[in-house]
N, C-alpha and C positions, 0 to 999 in steps of 0.2 A: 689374694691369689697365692696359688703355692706354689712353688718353684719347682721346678722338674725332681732335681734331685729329691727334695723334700719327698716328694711324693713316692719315688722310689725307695727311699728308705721306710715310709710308712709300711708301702705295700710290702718290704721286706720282713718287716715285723710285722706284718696283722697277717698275713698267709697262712705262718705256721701257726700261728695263735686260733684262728678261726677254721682251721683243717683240725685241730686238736679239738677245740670244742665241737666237732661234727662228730668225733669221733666217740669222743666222750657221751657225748647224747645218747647215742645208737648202743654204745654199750652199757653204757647205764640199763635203756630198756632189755637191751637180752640179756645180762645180769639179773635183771628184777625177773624175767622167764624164768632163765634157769635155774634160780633159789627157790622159786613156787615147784617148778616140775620137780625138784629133787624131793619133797615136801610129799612123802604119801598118804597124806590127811588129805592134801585139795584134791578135789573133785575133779571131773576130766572136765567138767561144764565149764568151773572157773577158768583152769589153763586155757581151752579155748578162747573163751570170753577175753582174758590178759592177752592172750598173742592174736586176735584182730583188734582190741584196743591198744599194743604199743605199735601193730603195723600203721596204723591209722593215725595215732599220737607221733608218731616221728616222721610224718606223711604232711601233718599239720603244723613239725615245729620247721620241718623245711622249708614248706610255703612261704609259712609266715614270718620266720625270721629272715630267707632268703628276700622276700622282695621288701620288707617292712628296713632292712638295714643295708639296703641294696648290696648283700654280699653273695657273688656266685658261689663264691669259693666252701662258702659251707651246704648252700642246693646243693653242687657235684658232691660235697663230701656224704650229704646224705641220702643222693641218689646212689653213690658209690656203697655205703654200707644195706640198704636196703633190697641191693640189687644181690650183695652176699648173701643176705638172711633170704631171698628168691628161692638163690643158687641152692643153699642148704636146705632150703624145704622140698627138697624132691629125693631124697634118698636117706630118710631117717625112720619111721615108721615104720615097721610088721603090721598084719593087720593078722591075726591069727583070732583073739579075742573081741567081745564085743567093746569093749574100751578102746583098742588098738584100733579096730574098724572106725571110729570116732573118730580118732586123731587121725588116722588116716584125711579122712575126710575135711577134716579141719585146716590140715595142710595145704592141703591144695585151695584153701578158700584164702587161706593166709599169704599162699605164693601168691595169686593174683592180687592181693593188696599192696603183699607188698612191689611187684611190679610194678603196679598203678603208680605207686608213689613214688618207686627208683625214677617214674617217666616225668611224673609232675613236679617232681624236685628239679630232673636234668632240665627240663620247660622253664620254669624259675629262675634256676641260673641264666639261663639263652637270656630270656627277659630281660635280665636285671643286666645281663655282662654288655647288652648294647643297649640301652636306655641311653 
């Protein structure tokens, strides 16, 4: 058994340690976005295709490493960045041309994902913080 203190000390170091690594994750994937969209070789299909697969990939690393390590602290952390990348999908895109109409459109498939997952992540942590 672990002694109170113990424990609080734990929880004092694994906090910042696993609020870091949520963070990390999340920017990793809009990192790996933003490299491809600077990129005007890829195609709009691809960027698409990458930004509902890292909405979905950091949807999935939440879940599962939220309840698989029962730590809430990194659910919130990745319902917290995913709820930014929400926020920033609603006021980037012109739709002037038929490429821009695209991403347009792609946007808003991508905010709803990523909402989905800001909620299944915050659900996660709920989970795991009262088990």
């Amino acid at each position: 058994m672990v002694a109170s203190s113990d424990a609080t000390l734990l929880t004092q170091l694994l906090l910042p340690l696993t609020m870091h690594f949520g963070w990390t994750s999340a920017a990793t994937l809009v990192n790996l976005n933003g490299s491809l969209a600077s990129d005007r070789s890829v195609s709009v299909t691809k960027l698409i295709a990458l930004g509902n697969s890292s909405a979905l990939l950091a949807t999935g690393l939440g879940l599962g490493l939220t309840v698989s390590q029962a730590s809430p602290a990194y659910g919130v952390t990745l319902a917290w960045a995913l709820a930014a990348c929400a926020n920033g999908l609603t006021k980037r895109v012109p739709s002037k041309t038929s490429e821009e109409v695209k991403l347009k459109k792609a946007a808003a498939v991508q905010k709803v994902l990523c909402q989905t997952g800001s909620f299944l992540c915050a659900a996660a942590a709920l989970y795991t913080g009262f088990m």
